[in-house]
Every structure is written in structure tokens, then in C-alpha cells.
C-alpha positions as CSV (number, residue, x, y, z in Angstrom):
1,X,-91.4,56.8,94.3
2,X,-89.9,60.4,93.3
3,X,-86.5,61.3,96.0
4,X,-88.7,64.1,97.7
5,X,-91.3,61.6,98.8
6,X,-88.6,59.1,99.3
7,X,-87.0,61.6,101.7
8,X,-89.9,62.9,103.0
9,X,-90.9,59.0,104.4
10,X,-87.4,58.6,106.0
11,X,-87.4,61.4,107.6
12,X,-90.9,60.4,109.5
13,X,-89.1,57.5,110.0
14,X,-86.3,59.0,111.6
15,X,-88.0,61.4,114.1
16,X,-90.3,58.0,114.8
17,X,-87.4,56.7,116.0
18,X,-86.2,59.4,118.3
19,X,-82.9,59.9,116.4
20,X,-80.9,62.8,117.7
21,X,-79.7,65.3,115.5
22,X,-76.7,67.8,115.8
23,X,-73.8,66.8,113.7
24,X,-74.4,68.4,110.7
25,X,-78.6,68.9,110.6
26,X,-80.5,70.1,113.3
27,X,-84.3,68.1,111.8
28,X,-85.1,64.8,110.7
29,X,-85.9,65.8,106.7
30,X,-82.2,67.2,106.5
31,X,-80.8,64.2,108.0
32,X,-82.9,62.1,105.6
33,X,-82.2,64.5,102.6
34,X,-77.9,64.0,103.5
35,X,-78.5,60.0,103.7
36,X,-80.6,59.7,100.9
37,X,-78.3,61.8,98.4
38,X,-75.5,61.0,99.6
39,X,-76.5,57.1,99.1
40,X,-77.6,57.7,95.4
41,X,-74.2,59.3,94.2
42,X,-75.7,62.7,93.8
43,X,-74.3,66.4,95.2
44,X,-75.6,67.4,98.2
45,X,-76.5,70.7,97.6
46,X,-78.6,69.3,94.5
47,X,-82.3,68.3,96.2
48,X,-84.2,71.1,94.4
49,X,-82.8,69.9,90.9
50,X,-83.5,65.9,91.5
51,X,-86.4,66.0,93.9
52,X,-89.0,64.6,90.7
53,X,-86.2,62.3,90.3
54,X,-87.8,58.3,90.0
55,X,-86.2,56.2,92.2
56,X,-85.9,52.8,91.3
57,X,-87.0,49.8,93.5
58,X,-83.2,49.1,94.3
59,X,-82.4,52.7,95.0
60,X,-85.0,53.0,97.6
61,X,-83.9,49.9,99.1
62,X,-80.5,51.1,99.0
63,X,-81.3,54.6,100.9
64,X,-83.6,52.4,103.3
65,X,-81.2,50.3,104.5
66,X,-78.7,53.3,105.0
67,X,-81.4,54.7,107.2
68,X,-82.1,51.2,108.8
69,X,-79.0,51.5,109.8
70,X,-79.1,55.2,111.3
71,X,-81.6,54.3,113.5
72,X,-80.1,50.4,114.6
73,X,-76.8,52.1,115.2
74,X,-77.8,55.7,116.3
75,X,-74.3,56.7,114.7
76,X,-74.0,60.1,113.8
77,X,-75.0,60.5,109.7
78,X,-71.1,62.0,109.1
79,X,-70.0,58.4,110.7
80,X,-71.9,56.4,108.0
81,X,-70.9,58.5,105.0
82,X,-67.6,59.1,106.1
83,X,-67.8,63.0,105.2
84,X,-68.8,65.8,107.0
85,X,-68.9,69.5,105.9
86,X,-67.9,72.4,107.9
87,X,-68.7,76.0,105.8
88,X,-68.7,74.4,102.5
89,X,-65.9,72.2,103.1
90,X,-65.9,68.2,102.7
91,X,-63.5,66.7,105.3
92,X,-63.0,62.8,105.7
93,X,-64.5,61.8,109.4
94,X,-64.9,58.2,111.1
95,X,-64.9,56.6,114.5
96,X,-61.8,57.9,115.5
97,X,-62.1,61.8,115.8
98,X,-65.0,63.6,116.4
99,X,-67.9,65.2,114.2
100,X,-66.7,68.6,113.0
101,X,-69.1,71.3,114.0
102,X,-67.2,74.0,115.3
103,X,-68.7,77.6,115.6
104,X,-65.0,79.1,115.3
105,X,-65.3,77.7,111.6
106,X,-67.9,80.4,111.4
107,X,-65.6,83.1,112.5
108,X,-62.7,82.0,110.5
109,X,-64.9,81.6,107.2
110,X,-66.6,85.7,107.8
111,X,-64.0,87.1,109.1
112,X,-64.6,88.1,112.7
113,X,-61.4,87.0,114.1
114,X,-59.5,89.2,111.7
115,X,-59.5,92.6,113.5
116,X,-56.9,90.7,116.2
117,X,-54.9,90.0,113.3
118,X,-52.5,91.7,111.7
119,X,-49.8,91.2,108.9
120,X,-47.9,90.4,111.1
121,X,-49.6,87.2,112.1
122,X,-47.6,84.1,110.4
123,X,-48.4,81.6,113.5
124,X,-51.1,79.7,114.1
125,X,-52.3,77.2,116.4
126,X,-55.3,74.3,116.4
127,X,-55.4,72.9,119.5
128,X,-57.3,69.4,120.1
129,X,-57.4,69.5,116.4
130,X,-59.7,66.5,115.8
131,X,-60.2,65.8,112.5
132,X,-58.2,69.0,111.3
133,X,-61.0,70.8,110.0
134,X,-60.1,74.1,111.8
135,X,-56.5,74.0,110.6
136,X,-57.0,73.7,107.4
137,X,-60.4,76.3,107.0
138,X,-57.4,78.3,108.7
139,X,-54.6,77.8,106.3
140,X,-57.0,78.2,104.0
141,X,-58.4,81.7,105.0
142,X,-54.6,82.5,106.0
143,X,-52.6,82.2,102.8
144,X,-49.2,83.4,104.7
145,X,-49.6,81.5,108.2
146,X,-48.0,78.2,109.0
147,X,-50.7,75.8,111.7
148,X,-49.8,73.6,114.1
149,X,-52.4,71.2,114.7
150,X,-52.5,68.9,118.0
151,X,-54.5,66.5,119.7
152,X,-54.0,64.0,122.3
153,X,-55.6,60.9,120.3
154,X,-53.2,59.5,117.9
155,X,-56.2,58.5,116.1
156,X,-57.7,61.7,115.7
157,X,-54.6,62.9,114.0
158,X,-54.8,59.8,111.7
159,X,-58.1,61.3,110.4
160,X,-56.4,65.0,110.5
161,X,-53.8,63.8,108.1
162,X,-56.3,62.5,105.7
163,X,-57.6,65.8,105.7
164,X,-54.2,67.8,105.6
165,X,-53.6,65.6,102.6
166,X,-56.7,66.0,100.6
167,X,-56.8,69.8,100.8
168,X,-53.3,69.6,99.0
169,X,-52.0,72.1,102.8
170,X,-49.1,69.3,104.0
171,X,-46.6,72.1,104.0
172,X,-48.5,74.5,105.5
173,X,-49.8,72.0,108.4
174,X,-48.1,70.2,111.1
175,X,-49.8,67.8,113.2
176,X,-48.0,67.4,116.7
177,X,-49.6,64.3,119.0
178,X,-49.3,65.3,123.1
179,X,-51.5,66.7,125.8
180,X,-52.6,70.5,125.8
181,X,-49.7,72.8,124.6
182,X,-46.9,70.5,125.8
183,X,-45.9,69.6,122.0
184,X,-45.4,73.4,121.2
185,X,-42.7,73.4,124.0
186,X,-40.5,76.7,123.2
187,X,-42.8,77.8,120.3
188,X,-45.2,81.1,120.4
189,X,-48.5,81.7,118.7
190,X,-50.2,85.1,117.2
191,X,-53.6,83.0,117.5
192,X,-54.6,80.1,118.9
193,X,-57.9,78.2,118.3
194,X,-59.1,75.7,120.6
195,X,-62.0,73.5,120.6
196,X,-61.6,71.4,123.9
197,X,-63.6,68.7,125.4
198,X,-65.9,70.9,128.2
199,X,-68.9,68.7,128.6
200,X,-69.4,68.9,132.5
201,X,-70.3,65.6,133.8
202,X,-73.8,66.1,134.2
203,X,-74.0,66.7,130.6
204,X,-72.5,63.5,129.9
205,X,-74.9,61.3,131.7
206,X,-77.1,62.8,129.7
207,X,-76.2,62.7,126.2
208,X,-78.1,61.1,123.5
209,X,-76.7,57.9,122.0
210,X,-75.3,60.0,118.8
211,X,-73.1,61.9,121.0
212,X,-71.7,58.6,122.8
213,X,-70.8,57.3,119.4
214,X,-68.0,60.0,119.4
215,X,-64.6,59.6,121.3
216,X,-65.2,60.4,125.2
217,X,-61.9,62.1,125.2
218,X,-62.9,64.9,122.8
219,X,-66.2,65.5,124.7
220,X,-65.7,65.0,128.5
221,X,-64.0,68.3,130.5
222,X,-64.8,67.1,134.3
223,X,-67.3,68.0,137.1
224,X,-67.9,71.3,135.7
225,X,-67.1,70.8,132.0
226,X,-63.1,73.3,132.7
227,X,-60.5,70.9,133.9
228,X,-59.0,70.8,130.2
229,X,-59.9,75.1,130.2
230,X,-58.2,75.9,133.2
231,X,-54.6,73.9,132.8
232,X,-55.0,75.9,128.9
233,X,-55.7,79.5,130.4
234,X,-52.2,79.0,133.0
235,X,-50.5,77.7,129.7
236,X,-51.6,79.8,127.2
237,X,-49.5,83.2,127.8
238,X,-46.5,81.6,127.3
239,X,-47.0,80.2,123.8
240,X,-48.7,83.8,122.6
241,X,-46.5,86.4,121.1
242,X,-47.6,90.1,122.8
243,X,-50.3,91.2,120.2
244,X,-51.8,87.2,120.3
245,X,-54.9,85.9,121.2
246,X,-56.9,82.9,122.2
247,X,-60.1,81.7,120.1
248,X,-62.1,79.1,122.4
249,X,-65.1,77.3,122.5
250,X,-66.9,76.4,125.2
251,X,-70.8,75.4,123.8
252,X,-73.0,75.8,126.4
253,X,-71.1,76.2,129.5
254,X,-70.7,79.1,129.9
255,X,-72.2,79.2,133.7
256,X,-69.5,76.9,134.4
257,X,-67.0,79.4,132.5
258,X,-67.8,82.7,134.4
259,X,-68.0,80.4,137.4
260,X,-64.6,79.3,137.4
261,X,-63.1,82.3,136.3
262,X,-65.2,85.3,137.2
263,X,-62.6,88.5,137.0
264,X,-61.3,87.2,133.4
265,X,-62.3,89.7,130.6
266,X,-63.2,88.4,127.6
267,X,-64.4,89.1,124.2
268,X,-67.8,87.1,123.7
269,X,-67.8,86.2,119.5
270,X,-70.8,86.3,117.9
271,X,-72.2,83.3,115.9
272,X,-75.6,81.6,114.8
273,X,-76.0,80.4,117.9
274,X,-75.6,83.4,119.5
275,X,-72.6,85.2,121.6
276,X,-72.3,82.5,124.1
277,X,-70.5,79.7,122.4
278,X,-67.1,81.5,121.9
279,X,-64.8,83.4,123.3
280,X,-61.6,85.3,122.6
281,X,-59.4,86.4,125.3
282,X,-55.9,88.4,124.7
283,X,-52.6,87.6,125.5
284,X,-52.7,90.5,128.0
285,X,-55.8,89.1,130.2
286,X,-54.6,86.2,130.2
287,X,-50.9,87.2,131.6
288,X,-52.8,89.6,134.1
């Protein structure tokens, strides 16, 4: 069996089984394609080059049974490989933290944040940091800031470290463990980024299996999705120098958003989901 038709069967397989996608593909032959290469040892960007490849009787039975277990488990793909790639960058992800799939990644890697910016801006902050994938696409895209990177889940920053590690950024990095912006007590920001849990209950009820399979704190922001929002929005001027900004994602809530704070002015970023996912509010809104 050549890997295209290999792929091509797992992926009927997959949507078959009702598998839900969203944490890294979006359709069941991309899923199958990142399950089957990355079972077989070979680069994921590498399908068109292998797809005659021959596979040999173990080597299907080896992507099989890494399928087998996608559907048995309904585990995100990034869970079973133990890698997930946010704009062409590997980070180590398990259990513990959430699936990287922020669209501020997006915004960091073309460059729409960086008319707020300013040579002046040497501070950064990640807040609920997950996996540190933000802080470090940040340092990276930042040569001259320094990031703070926090999350509430000790084992989230666990996994962040693995990645603060592996990108070689441990001096540029600093991963602080506490609730919201109380571990930056005293310290101010020219940019924060913030990807909070804002799933609105209803939402919850309703998520597929995939999405339970992630940590409930990283997802889950109350009744209406802002209880983690609106404690960060009181916060937030005091840990902004004047010219700084907030960066924050809010998915698809943003009824709930404009809801619970109608009069606030903000900037709506646009990404390949649209211009409803992100939003960046200045240090001056906010403090009005």
C-alpha cells in the first residue's frame, strides 16, 4: 500500500468515526496525513515527496494502531505525538497544558501587533502561558524584550519549561506560577498577551470529547465565558507602562464580550478566522 492511499483510508476512517478536529487540522485527511508521518519517522511538511512511498505490512500496522488509538481515546492528535506546531514552530505538548492554537501567534509571526510597539518596548508579558508557545514565538520575534510567562497550573508551566528549554530562550523567559497578574506584583508591561480560558458554560456542555481531553482550567471562563476577562481588564492598567497594550483572545465570544463590556473601545485584530477572535485594547481605554 503506497502512504497516500494508506492516508487516504485512515482518514475515511476517522471521519467514520466522528472524530473532532481543531487542534492543529481542521479535516480528517490532515489529521490522518500528521498521524501517519509522524508515526513513520518522516517530516511533516514532506507528503508530496513520499506519498508513492511502499509501506510495508508492519508500517501500516504501526500507523493503524496510532489511528486505533485516535478514535478509542478521542485525544487530541498533538496529545499522541507529543508535538504540536504553532507558525512553523515544534513545541513539546501533553496532558498537562493545553493544545497550542492561538490566533495571536498569527499576529506575532506577520507582524500586526508591531505598529503598538516601539523601541522602546523591552517588556513583555504571556499570560495563562500554557505550554509557552506564545512566549517564546514572542522572544523570538522580539530579539530585545525580556517575557514573563504565567499560568495558574503548575503543570502547564512544567510543559512551558520544556519548551523555554528547547528553543535555547531560558534567559530571555521567566515562568512565574499564580492566578491572573498577581505574580507580576509591582512589575509593568509595554504588551501583554493573553489567551484566557472564555468558554461560557454553555459551550462547555457542549464540547466534543477532543476538547474535554484538555485541562478544564484552560478552557472554562463561567456563565458567559468573562469571569477570568473581567478581574484581567480591572487589573491590567496597573501592570501597563503609558504607551502599553493588551493582546487578547476571546474565540468566539465575542456576544458575550460586547455584552459585558459595551462602552470599551477596542481594536478588533484581523486573522484567518476573521476580526472576531482578537482584540487589542490600550492602556488608556482601559484606565478610562
Amino acid at each position: 500500500m503506497k502512504l497516500l492511499t494508506c492516508i487516504e483510508h485512515h482518514a475515511a476512517r476517522l471521519s467514520e468515526a466522528g472524530v473532532a478536529f481543531g487542534h492543529g487540522t481542521a479535516v480528517a485527511f490532515d489529521e490522518a496525513a500528521w498521524l501517519a508521518l509522524w508515526r513513520l519517522g518522516l517530516p511533516l511538511d514532506a507528503l508530496d515527496e513520499h506519498e508513492a512511498d511502499e509501506l510495508s505490512p508492519e508500517q501500516q500496522a504501526q500507523v493503524a494502531a496510532l489511528v486505533d488509538e485516535r478514535i478509542a481515546t478521542r485525544k487530541p492528535a498533538a496529545y499522541l505525538t507529543k508535538e504540536a506546531w504553532l507558525q512553523g514552530v515544534s513545541f513539546y505538548v501533553d496532558e498537562r497544558a493545553i493544545v497550542p492554537r492561538s490566533f495571536i501567534a498569527e499576529l506575532i509571526a506577520d507582524a500586526s501587533i508591531d505598529p503598538w510597539l516601539s523601541d522602546k518596548t523591552t517588556q513583555v508579558l504571556d499570560l495563562c502561558t500554557g505550554n509557552g508557545s506564545l512566549a517564546v514565538l514572542a522572544a523570538m520575534a522580539w530579539p530585545d524584550v525580556s517575557v514573563d510567562a504565567i499560568d495558574l497550573s503548575p503543570d502547564a508551566l512544567a510543559v512551558a519549561r520544556i519548551n523555554v528549554d528547547r528553543h535555547g530562550l531560558q534567559d530571555r523567559i521567566r515562568l512565574l506560577q499564580g492566578d491572573g497578574l498577581k505574580p507580576a506584583a509591582g512589575k509593568r508591561y509595554d504588551l501583554i498577551l493573553c489567551n484566557p480560558p472564555y468558554v461560557n458554560s454553555g459551550s462547555m456542555a457542549a464540547l466534543p470529547a477532543e476538547y474535554r481531553a484538555e485541562p478544564e482550567l484552560a478552557l472554562a471562563g463561567g456563565e458567559d465565558g468573562m469571569d477570568f476577562i473581567r478581574q484581567l481588564l480591572a487589573d491590567a492598567p496597573a501592570h501597563l507602562n503609558e504607551s502599553g497594550v493588551l493582546v487578547l483572545e476571546i474565540g468566539n465570544e465575542r456576544p458575550f464580550f460586547e455584552a459585558a463590556f459595551p462602552h470599551l473601545a477596542v481594536t478588533w485584530m484581523d486573522t484567518t478566522s476573521g476580526n472576531e477572535q482578537v482584540l487589542l485594547i490600550s492602556k488608556e481605554v482601559l484606565s478610562a
